[in-house]
PDB file of N, CA, C, O and CB in Angstrom:
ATOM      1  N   UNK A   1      10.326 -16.587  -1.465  1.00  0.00           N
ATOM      2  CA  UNK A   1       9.060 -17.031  -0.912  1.00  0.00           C
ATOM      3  C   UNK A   1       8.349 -17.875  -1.952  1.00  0.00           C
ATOM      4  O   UNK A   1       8.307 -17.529  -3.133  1.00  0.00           O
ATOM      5  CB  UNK A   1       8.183 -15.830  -0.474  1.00  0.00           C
ATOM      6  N   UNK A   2       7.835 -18.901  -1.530  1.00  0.00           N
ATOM      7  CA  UNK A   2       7.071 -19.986  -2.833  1.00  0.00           C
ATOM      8  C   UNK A   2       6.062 -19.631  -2.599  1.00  0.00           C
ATOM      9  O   UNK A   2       5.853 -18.780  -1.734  1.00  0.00           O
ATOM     10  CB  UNK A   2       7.061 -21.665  -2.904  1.00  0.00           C
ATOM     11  N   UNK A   3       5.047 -20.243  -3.381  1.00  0.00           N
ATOM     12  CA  UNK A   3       3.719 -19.655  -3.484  1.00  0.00           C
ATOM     13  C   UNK A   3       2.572 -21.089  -2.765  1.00  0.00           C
ATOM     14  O   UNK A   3       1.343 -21.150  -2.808  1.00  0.00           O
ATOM     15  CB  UNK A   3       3.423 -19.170  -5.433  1.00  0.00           C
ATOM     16  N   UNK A   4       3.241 -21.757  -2.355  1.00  0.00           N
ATOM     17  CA  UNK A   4       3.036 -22.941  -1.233  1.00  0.00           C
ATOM     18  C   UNK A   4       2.042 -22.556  -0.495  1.00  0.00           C
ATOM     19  O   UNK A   4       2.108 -21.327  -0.460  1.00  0.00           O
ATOM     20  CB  UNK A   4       4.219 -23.259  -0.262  1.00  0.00           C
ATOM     21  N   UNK A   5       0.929 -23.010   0.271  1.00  0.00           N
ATOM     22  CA  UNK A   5       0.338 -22.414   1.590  1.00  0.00           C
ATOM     23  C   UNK A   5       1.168 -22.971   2.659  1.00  0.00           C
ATOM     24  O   UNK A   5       0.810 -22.402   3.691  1.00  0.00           O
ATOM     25  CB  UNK A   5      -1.245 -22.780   1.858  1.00  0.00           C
ATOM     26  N   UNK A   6       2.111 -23.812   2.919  1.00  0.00           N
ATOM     27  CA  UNK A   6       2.541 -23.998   3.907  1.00  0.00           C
ATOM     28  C   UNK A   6       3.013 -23.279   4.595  1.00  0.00           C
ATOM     29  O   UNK A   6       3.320 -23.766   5.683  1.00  0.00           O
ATOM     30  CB  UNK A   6       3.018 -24.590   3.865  1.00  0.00           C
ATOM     31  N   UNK A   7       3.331 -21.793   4.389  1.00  0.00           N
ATOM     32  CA  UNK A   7       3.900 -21.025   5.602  1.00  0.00           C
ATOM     33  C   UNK A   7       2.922 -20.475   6.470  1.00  0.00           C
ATOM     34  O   UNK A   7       1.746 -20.291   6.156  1.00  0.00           O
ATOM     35  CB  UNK A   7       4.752 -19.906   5.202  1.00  0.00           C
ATOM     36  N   UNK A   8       3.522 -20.174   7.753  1.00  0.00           N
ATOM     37  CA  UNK A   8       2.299 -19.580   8.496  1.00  0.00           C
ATOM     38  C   UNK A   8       2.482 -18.600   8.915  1.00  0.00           C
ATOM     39  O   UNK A   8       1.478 -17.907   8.745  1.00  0.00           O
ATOM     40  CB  UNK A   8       1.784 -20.150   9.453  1.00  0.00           C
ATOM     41  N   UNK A   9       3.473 -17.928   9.557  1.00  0.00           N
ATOM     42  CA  UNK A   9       4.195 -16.184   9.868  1.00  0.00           C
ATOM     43  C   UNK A   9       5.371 -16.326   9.523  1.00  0.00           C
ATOM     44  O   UNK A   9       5.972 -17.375   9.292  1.00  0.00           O
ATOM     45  CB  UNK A   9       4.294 -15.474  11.486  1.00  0.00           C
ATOM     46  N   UNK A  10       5.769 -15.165   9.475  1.00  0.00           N
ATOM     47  CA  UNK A  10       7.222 -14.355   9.673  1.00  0.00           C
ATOM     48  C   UNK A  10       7.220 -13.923  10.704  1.00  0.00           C
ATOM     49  O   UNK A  10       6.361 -13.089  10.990  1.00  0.00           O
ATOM     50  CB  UNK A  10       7.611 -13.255   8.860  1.00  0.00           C
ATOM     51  N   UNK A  11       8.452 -14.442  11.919  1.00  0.00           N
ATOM     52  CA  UNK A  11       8.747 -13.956  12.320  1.00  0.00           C
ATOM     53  C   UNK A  11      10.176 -13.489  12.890  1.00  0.00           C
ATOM     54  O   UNK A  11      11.083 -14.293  12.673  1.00  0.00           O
ATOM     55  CB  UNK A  11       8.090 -14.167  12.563  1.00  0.00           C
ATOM     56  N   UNK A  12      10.460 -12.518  13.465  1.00  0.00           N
ATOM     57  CA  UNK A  12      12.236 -11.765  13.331  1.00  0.00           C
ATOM     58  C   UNK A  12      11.631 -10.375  14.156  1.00  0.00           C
ATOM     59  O   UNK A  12      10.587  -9.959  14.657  1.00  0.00           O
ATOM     60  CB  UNK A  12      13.101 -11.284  11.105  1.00  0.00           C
ATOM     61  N   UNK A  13      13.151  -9.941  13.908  1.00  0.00           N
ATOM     62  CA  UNK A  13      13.241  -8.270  14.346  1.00  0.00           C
ATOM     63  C   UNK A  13      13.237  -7.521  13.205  1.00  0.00           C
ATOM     64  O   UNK A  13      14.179  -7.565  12.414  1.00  0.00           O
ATOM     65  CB  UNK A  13      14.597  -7.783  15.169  1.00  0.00           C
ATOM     66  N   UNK A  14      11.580  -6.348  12.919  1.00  0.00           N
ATOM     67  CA  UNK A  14      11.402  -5.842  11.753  1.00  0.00           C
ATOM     68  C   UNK A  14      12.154  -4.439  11.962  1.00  0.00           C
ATOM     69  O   UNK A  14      12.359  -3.565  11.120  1.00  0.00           O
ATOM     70  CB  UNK A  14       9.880  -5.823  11.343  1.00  0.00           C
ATOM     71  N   UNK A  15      12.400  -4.458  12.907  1.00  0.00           N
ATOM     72  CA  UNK A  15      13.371  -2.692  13.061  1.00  0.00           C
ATOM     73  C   UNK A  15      14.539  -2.834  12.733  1.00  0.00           C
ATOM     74  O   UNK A  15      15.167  -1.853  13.131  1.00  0.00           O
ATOM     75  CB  UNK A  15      13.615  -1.902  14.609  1.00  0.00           C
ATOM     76  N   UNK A  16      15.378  -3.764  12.048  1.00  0.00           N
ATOM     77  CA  UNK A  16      16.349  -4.523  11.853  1.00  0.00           C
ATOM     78  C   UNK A  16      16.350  -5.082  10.516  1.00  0.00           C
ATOM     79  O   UNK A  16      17.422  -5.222   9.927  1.00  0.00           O
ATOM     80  CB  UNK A  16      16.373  -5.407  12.781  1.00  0.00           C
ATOM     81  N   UNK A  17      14.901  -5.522   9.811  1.00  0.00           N
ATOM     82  CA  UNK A  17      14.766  -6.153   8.870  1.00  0.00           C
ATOM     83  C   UNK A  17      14.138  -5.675   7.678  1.00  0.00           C
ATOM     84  O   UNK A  17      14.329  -6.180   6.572  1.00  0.00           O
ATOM     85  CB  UNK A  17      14.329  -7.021   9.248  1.00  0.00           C
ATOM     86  N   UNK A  18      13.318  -4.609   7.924  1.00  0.00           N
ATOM     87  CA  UNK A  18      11.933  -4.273   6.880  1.00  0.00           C
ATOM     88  C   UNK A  18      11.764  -2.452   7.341  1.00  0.00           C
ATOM     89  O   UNK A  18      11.442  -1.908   8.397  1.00  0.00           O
ATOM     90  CB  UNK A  18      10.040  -5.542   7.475  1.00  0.00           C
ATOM     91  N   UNK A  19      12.075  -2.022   6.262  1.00  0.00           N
ATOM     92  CA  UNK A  19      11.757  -0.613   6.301  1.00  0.00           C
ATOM     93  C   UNK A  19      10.868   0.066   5.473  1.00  0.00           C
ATOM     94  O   UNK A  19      10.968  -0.071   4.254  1.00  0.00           O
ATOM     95  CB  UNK A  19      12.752  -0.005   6.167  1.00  0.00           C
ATOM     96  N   UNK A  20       9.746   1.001   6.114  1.00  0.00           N
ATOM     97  CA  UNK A  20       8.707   1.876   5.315  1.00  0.00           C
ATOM     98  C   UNK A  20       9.249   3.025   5.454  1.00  0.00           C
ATOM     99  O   UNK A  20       9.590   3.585   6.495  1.00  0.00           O
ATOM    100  CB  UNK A  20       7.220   1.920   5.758  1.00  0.00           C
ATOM    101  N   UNK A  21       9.355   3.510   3.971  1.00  0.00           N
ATOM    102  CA  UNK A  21       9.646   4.820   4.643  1.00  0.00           C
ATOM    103  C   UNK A  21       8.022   5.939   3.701  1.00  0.00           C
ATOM    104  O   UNK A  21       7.648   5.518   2.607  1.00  0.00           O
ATOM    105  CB  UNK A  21      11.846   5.436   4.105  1.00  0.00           C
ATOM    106  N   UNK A  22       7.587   6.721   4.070  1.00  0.00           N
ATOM    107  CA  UNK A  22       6.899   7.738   4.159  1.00  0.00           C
ATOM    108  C   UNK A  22       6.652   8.442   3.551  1.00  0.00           C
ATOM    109  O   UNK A  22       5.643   8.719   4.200  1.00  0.00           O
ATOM    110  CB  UNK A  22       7.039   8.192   4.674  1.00  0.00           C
ATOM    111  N   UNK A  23       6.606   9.385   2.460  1.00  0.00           N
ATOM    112  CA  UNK A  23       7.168  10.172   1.210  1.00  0.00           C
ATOM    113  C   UNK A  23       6.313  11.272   1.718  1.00  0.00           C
ATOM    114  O   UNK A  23       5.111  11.085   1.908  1.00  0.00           O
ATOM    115  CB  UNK A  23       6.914   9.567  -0.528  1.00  0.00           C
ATOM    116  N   UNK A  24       6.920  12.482   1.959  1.00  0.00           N
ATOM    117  CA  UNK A  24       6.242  14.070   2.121  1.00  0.00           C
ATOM    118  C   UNK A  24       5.071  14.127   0.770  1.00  0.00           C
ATOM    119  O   UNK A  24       4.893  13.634  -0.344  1.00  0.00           O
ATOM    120  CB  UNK A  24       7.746  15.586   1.882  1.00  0.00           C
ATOM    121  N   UNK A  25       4.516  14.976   1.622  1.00  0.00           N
ATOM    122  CA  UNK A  25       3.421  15.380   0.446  1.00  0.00           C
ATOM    123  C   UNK A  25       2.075  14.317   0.415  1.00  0.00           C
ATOM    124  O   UNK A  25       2.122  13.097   0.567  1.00  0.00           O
ATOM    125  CB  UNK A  25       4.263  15.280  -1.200  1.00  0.00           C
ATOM    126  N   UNK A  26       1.001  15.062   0.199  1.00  0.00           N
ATOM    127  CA  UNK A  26      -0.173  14.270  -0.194  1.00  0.00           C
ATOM    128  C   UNK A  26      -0.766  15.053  -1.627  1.00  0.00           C
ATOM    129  O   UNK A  26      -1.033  16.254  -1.595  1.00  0.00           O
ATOM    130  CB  UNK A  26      -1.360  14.242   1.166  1.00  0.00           C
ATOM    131  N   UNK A  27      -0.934  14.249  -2.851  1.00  0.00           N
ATOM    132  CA  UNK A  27      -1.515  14.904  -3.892  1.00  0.00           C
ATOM    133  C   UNK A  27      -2.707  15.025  -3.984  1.00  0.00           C
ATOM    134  O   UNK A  27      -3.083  13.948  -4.448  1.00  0.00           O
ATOM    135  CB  UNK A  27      -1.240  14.518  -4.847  1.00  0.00           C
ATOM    136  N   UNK A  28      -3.706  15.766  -3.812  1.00  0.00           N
ATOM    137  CA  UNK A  28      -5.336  16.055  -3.948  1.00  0.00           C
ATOM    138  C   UNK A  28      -5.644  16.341  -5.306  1.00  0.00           C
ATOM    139  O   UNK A  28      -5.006  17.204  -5.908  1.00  0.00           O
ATOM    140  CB  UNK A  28      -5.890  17.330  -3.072  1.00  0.00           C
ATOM    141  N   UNK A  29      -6.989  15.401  -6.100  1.00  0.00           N
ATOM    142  CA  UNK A  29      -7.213  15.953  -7.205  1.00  0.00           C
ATOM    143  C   UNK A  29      -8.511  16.336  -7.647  1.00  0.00           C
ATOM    144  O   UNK A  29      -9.263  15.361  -7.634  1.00  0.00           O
ATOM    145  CB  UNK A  29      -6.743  15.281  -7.961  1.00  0.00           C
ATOM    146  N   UNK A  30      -9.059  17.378  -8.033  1.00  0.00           N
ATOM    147  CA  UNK A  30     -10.658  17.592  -7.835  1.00  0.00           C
ATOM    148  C   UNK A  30     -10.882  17.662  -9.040  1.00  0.00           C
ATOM    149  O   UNK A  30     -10.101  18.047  -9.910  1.00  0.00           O
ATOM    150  CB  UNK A  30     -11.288  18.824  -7.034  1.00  0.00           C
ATOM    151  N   UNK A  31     -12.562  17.090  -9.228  1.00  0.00           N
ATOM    152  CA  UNK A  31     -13.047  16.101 -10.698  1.00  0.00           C
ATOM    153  C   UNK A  31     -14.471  17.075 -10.223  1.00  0.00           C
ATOM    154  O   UNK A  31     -15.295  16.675  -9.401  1.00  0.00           O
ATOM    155  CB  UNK A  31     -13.113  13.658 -10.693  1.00  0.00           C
ATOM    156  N   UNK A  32     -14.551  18.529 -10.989  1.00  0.00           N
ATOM    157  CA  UNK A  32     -15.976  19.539 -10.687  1.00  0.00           C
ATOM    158  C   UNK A  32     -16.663  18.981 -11.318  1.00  0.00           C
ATOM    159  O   UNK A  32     -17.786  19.439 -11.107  1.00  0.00           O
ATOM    160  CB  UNK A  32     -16.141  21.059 -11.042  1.00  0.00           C
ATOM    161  N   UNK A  33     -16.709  18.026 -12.191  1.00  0.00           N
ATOM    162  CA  UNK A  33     -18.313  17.222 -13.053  1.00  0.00           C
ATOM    163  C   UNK A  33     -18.264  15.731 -12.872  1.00  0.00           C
ATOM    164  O   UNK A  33     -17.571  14.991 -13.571  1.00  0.00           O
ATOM    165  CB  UNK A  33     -18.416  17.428 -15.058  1.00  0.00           C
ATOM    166  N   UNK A  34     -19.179  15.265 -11.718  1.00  0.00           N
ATOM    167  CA  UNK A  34     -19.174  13.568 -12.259  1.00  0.00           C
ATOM    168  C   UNK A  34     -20.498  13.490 -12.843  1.00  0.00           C
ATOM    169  O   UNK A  34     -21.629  13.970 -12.772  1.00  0.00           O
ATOM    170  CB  UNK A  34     -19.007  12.228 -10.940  1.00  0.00           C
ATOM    171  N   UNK A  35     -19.823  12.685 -13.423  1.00  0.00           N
ATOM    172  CA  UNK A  35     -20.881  12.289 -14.598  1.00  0.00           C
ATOM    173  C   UNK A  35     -21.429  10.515 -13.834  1.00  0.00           C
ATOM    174  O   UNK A  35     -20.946   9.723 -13.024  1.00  0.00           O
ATOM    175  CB  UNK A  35     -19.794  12.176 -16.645  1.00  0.00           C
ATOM    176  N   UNK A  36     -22.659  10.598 -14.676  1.00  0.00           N
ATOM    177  CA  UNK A  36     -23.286   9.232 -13.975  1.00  0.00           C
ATOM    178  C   UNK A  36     -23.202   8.289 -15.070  1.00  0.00           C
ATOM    179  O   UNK A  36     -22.372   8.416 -15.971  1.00  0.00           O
ATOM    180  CB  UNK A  36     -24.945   9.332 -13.396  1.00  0.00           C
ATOM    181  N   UNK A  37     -24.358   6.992 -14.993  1.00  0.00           N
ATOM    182  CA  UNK A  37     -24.347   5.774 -15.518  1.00  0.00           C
ATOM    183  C   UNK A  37     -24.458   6.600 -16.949  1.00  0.00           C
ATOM    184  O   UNK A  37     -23.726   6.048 -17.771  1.00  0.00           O
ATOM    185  CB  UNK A  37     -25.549   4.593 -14.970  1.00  0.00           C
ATOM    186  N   UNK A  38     -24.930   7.393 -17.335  1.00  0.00           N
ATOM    187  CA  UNK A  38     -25.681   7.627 -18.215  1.00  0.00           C
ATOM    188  C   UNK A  38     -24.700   8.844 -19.287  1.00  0.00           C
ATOM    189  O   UNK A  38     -24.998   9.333 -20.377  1.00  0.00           O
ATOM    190  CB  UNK A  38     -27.116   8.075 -17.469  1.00  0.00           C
ATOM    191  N   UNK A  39     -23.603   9.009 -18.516  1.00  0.00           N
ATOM    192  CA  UNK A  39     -22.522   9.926 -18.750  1.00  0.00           C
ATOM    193  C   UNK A  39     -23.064  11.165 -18.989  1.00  0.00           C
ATOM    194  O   UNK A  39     -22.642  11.931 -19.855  1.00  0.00           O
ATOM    195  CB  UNK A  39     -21.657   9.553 -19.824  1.00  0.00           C
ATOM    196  N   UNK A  40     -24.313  11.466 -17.987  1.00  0.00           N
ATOM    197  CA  UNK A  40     -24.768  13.302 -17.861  1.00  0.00           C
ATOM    198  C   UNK A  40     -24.319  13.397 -16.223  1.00  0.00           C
ATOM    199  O   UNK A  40     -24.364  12.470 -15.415  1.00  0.00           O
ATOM    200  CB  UNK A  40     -27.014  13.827 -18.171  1.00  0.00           C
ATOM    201  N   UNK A  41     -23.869  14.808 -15.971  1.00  0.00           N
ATOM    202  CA  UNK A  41     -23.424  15.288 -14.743  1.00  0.00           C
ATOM    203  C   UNK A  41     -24.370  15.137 -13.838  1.00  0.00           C
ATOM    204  O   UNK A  41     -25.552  15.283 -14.152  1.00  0.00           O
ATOM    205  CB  UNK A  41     -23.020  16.553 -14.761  1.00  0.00           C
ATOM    206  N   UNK A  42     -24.028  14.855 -12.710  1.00  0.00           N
ATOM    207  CA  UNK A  42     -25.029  13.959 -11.745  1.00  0.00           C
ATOM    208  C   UNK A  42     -25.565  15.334 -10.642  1.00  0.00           C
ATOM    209  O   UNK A  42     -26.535  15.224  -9.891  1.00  0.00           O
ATOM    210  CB  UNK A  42     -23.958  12.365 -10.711  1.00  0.00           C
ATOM    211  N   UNK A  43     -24.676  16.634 -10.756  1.00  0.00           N
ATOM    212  CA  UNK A  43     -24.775  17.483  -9.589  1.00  0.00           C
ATOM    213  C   UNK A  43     -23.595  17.410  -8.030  1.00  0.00           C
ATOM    214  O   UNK A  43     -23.644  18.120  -7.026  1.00  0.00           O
ATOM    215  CB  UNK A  43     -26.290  17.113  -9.189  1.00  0.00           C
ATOM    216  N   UNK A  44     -22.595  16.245  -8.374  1.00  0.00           N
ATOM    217  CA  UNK A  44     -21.544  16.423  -7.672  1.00  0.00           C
ATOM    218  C   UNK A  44     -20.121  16.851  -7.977  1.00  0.00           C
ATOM    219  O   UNK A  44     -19.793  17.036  -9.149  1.00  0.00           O
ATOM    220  CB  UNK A  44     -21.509  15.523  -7.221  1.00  0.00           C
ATOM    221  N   UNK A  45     -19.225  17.023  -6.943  1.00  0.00           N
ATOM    222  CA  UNK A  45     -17.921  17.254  -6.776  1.00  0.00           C
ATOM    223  C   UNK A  45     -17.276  16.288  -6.498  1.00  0.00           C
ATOM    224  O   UNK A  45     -17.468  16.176  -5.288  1.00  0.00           O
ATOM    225  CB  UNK A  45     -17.661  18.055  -6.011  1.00  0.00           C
ATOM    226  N   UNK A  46     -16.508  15.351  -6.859  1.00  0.00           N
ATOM    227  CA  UNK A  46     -14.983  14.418  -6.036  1.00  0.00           C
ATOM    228  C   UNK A  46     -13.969  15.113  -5.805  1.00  0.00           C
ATOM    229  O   UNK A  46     -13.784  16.206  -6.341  1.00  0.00           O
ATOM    230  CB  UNK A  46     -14.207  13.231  -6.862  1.00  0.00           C
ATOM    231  N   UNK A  47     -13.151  14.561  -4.953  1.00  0.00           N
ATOM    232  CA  UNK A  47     -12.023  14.913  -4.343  1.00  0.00           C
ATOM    233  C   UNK A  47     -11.051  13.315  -4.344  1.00  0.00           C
ATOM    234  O   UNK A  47     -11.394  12.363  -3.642  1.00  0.00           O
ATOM    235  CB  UNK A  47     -12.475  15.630  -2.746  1.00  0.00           C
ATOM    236  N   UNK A  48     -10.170  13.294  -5.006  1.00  0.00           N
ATOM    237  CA  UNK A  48      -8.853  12.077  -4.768  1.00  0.00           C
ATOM    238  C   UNK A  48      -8.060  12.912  -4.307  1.00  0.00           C
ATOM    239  O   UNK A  48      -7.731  14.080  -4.519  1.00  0.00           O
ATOM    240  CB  UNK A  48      -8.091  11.177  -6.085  1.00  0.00           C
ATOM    241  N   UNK A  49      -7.696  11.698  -3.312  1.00  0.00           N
ATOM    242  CA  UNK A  49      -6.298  11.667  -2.282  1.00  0.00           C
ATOM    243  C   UNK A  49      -5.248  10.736  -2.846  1.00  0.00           C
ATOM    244  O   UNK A  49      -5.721   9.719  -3.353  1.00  0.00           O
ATOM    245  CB  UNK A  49      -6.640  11.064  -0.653  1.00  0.00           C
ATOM    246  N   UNK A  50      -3.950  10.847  -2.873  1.00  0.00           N
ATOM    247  CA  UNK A  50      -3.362   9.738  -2.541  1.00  0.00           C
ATOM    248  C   UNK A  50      -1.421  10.266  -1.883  1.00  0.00           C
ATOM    249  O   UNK A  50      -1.088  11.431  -1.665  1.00  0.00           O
ATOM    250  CB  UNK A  50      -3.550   8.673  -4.144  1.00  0.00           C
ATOM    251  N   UNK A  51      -0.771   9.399  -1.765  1.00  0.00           N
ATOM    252  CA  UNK A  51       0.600   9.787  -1.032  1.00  0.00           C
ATOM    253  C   UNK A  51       1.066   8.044  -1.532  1.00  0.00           C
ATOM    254  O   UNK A  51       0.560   6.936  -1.710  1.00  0.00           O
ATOM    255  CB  UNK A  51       0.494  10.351   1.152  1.00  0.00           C
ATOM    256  N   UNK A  52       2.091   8.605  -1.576  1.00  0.00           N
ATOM    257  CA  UNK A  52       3.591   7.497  -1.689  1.00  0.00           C
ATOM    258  C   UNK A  52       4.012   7.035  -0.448  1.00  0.00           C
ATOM    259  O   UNK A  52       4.364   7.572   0.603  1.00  0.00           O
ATOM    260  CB  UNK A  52       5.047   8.231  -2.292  1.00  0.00           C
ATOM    261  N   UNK A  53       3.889   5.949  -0.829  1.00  0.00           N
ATOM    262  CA  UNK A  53       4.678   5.312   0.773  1.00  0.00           C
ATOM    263  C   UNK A  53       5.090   3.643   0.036  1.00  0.00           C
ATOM    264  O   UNK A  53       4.430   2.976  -0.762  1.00  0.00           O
ATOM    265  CB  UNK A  53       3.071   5.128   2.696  1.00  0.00           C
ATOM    266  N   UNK A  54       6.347   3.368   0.638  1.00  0.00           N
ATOM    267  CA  UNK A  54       7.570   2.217  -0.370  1.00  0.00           C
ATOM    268  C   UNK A  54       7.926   1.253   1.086  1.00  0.00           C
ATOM    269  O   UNK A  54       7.873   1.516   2.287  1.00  0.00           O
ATOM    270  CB  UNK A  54       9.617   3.332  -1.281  1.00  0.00           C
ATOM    271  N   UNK A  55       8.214   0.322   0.492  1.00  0.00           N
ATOM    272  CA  UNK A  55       8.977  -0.646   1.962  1.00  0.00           C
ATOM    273  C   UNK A  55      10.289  -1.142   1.216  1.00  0.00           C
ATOM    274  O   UNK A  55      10.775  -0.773   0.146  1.00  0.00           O
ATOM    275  CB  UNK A  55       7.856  -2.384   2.682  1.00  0.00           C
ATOM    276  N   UNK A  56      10.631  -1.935   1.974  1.00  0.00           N
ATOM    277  CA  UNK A  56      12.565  -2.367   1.599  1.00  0.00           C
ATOM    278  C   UNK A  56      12.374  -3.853   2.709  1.00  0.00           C
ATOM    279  O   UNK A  56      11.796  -3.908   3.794  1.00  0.00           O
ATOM    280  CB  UNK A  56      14.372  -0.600   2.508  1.00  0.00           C
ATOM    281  N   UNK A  57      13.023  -4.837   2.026  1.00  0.00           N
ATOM    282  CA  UNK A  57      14.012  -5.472   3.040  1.00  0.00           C
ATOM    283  C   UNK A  57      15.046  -5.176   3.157  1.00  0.00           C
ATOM    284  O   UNK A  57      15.695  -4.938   2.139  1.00  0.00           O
ATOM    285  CB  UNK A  57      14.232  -6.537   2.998  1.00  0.00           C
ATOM    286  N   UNK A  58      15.677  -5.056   4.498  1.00  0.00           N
ATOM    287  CA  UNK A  58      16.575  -3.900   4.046  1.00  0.00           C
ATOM    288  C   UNK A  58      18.246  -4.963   4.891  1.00  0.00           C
ATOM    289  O   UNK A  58      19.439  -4.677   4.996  1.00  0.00           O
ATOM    290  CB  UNK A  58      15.892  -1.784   5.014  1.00  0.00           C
ATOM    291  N   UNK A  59      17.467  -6.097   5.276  1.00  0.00           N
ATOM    292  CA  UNK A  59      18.290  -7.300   6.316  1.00  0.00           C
ATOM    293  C   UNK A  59      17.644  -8.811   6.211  1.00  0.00           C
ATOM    294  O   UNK A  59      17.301  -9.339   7.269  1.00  0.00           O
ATOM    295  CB  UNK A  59      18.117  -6.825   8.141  1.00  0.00           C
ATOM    296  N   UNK A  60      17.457  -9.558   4.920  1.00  0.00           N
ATOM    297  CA  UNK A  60      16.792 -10.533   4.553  1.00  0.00           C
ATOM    298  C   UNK A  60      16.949 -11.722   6.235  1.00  0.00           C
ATOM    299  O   UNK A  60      15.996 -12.335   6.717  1.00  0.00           O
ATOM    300  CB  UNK A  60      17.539 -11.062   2.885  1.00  0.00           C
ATOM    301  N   UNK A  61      18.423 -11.735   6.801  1.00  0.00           N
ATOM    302  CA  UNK A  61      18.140 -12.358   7.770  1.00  0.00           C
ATOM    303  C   UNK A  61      17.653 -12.341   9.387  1.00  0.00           C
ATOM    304  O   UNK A  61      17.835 -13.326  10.102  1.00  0.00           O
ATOM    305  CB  UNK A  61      18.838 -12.712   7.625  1.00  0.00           C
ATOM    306  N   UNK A  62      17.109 -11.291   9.804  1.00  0.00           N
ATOM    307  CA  UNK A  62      16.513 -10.669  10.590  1.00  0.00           C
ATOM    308  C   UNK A  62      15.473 -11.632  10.745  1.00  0.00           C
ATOM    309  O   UNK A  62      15.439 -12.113  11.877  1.00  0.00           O
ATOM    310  CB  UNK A  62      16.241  -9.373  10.241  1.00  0.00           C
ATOM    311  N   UNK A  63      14.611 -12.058   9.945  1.00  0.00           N
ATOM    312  CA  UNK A  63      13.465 -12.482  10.184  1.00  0.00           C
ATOM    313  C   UNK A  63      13.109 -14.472   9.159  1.00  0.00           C
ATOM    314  O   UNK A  63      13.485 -14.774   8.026  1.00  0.00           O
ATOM    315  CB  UNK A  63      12.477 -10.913   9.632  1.00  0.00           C
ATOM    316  N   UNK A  64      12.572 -15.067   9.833  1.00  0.00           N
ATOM    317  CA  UNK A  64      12.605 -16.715   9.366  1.00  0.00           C
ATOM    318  C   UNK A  64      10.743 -16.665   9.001  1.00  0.00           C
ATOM    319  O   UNK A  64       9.828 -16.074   9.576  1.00  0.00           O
ATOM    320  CB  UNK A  64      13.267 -18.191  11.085  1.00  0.00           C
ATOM    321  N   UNK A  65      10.764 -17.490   7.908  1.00  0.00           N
ATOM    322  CA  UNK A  65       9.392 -17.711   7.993  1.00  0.00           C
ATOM    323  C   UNK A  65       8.763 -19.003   8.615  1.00  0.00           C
ATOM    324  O   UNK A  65       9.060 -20.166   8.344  1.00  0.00           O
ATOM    325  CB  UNK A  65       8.969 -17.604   6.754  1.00  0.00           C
ATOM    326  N   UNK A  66       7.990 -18.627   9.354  1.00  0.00           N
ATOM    327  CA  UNK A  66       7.619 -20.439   9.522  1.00  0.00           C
ATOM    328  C   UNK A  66       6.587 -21.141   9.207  1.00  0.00           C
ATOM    329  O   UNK A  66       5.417 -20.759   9.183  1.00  0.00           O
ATOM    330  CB  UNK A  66       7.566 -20.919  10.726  1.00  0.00           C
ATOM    331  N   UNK A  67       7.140 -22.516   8.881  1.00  0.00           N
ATOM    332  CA  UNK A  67       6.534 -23.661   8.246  1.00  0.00           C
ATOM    333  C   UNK A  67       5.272 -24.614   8.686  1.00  0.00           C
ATOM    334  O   UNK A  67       5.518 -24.793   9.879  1.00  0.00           O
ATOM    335  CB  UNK A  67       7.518 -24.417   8.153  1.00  0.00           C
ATOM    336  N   UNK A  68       4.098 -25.304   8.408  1.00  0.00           N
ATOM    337  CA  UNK A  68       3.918 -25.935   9.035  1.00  0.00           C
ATOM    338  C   UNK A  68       4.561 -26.934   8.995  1.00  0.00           C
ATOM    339  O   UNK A  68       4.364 -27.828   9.817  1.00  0.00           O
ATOM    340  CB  UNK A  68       3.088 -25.985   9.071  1.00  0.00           C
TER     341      UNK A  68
END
């Protein structure tokens, strides 16, 4: 892929071409002191989320990009 603006979609068969796959699990992480601008504890709790999730081409010719 060039770094051109001339393309305008991709398009193909992505069930054929491009795979996500999903990863089990979500990791939660809890932060009992935020601290503010001032780096004194403000009186809250956070909570981070996050999960893994990856793609593949997995059939480069499945799908054409097009040009203007």
């Amino acid at each position: 892929m060039s770094g051109s603006n001339d393309h305008l979609a991709v398009l193909g068969d992505f069930r054929h071409g491009f795979r996500v796959v999903d990863r089990v699990g979500v990791t939660v992480l809890g932060e009992p002191l935020v601290k503010g601008a001032n780096r004194r504890p403000i009186g809250t709790a956070d909570f981070f989320a996050y999960r893994r999730v990856g793609a593949r081409i997995t059939n480069a010719n499945a799908a054409r990009m097009l040009r203007l």
